[in-house]
N, C-alpha and C positions, 0 to 999 in steps of 0.2 A: 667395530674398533672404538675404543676411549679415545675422545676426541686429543688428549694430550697426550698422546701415545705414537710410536711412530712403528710400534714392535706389537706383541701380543700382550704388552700389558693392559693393564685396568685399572692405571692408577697415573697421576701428573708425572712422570721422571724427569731425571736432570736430564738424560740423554736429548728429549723431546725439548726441554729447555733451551739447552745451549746449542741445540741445532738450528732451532725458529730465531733465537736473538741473536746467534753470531753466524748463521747459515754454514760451518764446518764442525768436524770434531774438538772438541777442550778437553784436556786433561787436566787435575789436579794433580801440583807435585807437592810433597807432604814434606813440609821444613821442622826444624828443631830448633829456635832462636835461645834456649838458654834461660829459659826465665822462671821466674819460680809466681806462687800464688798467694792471695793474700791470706786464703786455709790453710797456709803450710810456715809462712815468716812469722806467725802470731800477731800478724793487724786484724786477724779474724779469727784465728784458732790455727791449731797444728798438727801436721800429720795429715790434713787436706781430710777431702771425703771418703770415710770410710771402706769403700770400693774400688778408691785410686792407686792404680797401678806403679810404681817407683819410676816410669817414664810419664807420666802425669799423662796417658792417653794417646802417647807419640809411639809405643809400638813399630810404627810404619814409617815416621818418620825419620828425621838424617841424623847425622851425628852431629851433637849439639857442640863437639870439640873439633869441628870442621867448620870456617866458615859457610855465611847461606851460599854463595855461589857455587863452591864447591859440593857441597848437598844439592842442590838443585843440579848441580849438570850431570851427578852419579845418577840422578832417578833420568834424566832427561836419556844419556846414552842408552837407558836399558828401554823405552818407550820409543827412539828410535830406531829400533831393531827390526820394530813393528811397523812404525810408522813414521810416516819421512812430510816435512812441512805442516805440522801439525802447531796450534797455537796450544800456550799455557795459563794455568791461575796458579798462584803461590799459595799454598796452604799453609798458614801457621797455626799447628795443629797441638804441640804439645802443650799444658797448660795455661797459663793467662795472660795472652799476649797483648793485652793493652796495659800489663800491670808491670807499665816500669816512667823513669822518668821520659817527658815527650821528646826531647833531642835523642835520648837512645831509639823510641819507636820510628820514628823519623828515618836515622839511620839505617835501620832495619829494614822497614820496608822499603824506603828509596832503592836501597840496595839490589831487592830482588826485582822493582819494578826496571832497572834497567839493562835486564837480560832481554836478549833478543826471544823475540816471539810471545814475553808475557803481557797479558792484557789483563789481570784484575790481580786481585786477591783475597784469598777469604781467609778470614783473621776469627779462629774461636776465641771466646774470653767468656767472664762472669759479668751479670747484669750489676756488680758492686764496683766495679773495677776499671771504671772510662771514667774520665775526669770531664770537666768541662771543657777545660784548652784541648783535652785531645778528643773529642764530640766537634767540636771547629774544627783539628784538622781534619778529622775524618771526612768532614764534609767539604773539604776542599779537593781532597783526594776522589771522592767522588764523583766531580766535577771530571779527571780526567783520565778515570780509570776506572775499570768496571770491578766496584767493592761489596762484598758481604761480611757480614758483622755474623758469626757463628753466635747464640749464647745459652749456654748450658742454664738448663733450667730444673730437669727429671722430671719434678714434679711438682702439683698446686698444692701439695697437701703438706702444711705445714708441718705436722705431725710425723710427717714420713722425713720432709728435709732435716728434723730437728737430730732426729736418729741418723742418717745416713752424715752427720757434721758438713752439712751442706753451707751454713753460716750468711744466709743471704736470706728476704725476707721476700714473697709472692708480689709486694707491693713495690720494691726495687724493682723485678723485674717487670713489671707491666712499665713502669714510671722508664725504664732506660730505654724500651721499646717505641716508648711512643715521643722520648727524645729522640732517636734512633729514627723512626718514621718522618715524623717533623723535616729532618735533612733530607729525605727521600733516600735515605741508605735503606740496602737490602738485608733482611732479617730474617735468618734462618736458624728456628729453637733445636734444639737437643734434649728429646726425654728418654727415661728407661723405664723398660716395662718390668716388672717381677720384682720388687723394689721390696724390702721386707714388708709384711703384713698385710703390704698395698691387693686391694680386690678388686676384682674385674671393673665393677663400676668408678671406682676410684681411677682406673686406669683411662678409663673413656670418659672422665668429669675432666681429665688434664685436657683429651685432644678438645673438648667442648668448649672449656676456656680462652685456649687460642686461638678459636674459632672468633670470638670475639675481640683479638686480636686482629691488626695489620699487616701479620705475618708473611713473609713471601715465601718460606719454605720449613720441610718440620724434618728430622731424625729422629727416629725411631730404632731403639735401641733394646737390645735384650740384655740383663745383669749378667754383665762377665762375673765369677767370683775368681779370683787368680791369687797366686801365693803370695805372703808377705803383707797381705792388708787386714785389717782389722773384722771386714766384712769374711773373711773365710775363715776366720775363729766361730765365728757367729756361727756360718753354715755348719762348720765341722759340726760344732755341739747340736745340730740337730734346731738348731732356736728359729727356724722359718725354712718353707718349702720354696723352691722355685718353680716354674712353670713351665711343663713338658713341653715337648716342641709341636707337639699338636694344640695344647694348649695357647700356648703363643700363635700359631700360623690363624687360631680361632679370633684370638683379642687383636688382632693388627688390622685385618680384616675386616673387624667392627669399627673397629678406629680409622681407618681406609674409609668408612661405608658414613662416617658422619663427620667426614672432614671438608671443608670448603674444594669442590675440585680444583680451583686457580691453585691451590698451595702445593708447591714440588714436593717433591717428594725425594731428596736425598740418599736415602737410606732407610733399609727396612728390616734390616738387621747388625748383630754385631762383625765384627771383623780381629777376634780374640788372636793373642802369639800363643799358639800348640803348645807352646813350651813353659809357661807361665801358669795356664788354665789349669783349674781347677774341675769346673763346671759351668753349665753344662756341656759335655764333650757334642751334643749332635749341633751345636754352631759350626765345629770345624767344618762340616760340611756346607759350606755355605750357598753355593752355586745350586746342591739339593732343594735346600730350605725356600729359596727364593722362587724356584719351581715346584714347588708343592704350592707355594700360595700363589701363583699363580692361576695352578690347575683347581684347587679349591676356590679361587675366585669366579673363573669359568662354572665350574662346576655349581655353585651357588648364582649362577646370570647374577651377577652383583660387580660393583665399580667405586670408585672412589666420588664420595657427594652422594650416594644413591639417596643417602636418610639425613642428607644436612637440612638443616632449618633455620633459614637468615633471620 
């Protein structure tokens, strides 16, 4: 068994995470705080990244026209169903939730930090979009709450962010990571693999990069293309291929096989709305996918770190 493992994986999981650091189960509950991006108001460009879906990634999250409390205790009842005394983390997961003035975030989070049973919260954002007043509070918050700093990244290749209107430079984000470390906040990237043009090696030069990184945890992501974005023009016309699911089960794998083992591992695929997608349909099967690479990791005696080199 993979020493970070507490199941048949082969790989760091958060399960294995948040059972060793808080000794029970954690759930993430997925919030909608309302906020927009700085790709989408024109402080950086607009119409956001090419790929971005009109709930900017919140899918699964609440409704942004409901208070947090209210969103949080509709996911909370349905989680109770299952399971009874269970602790929480608040996810603020729709697009860029440090990208607003610091008293609104303030309020925001304070808010859901004082529902019963929550212990942290993981806040996604962009490495452009934390100011320095709110880098201090974060780091105060830190102090008495258990936080992760989500930040979307995709990818090192500049070339690939310039087309997908990514609007953020490789050099921000290393430079917010390692303001971000400096506090000893938790940092967990977010990349997508099948990114136009991008090639295998290109995809395994990203996980190498934050290998050199401080990183506490990575997402690993497959290109939704869904309706309504710029990116499924592109597909339609045929202008790039995406990457079969075997294809994919083959690149994650490798990127699994030279990743630091200390780095969680979040996420190892996507989590598309059926209703929206585009392509590829064999994500919908997710629970499949994640068991095939499993059984292909076994099947390959291969583990996460097999091929890292500090």
């Amino acid at each position: 068994m993979f020493k970070y493992s507490l199941d048949n994986k082969r790989y760091h999981t958060l399960n294995y995470f948040f059972k060793k650091h808080f000794n029970e189960k954690i759930y993430k509950v997925s919030l909608n705080a309302g906020f927009t991006c700085p790709n989408i108001d024109g402080t950086k460009g607009y119409g956001g990244c090419i790929y971005c879906s009109k709930s900017g990634s919140g899918e699964h999250g609440g409704n942004p026209d409901k208070d947090l409390t209210t969103q949080f205790y509709e996911v909370k009842k349905i989680i109770d169903k299952k399971f009874q005394g269970t602790k929480y983390i608040g996810y603020f997961q729709a697009r860029t939730n440090t990208y607003a003035p610091l008293e609104v975030l303030k309020s925001k989070y304070e808010e859901v930090l004082k529902i019963d049973n929550v212990i942290g919260l993981f806040i996604a954002t962009r490495p452009d979009a934390i100011t320095d007043k709110t880098l201090d509070y974060l780091e105060e918050l830190n102090k008495r709450t258990f936080l992760t700093i989500e930040l979307g990244l995709q990818t090192i290749h500049e070339s690939t962010s310039h087309l997908i209107n990514r609007g953020h430079t490789l050099k921000e984000f290393d430079d917010m990571v390692r303001k971000l470390k400096e506090r000893n906040i938790n940092v967990v990237v977010h990349i997508i693999n099948s990114l136009p043009y991008e090639t295998e090696e290109m995809m395994l030069d990203t996980v190498r990069h934050l290998n050199t990184l401080n990183i506490d945890g990575i997402k690993i992501h497959m290109l939704n293309i869904t309706k309504d974005t710029p990116i499924a023009k592109m597909y339609q016309d045929n202008k790039f291929k995406l990457l079969t699911r075997e294809e994919y089960i083959d690149i994650v794998i490798k990127q699994l096989e030279i990743l630091k083992p200390e780095i969680v591992i979040h996420r190892i695929t996507s989590d598309p709305d059926k209703e929206t997608l585009i392509a590829p349909n064999w994500l919908l099967k997710k629970c499949s996918l994640l068991n095939d690479i499993d059984k292909e990791m076994v099947k390959r005696d291969t583990y996460q770190g097999k091929y890292y080199k500090s």
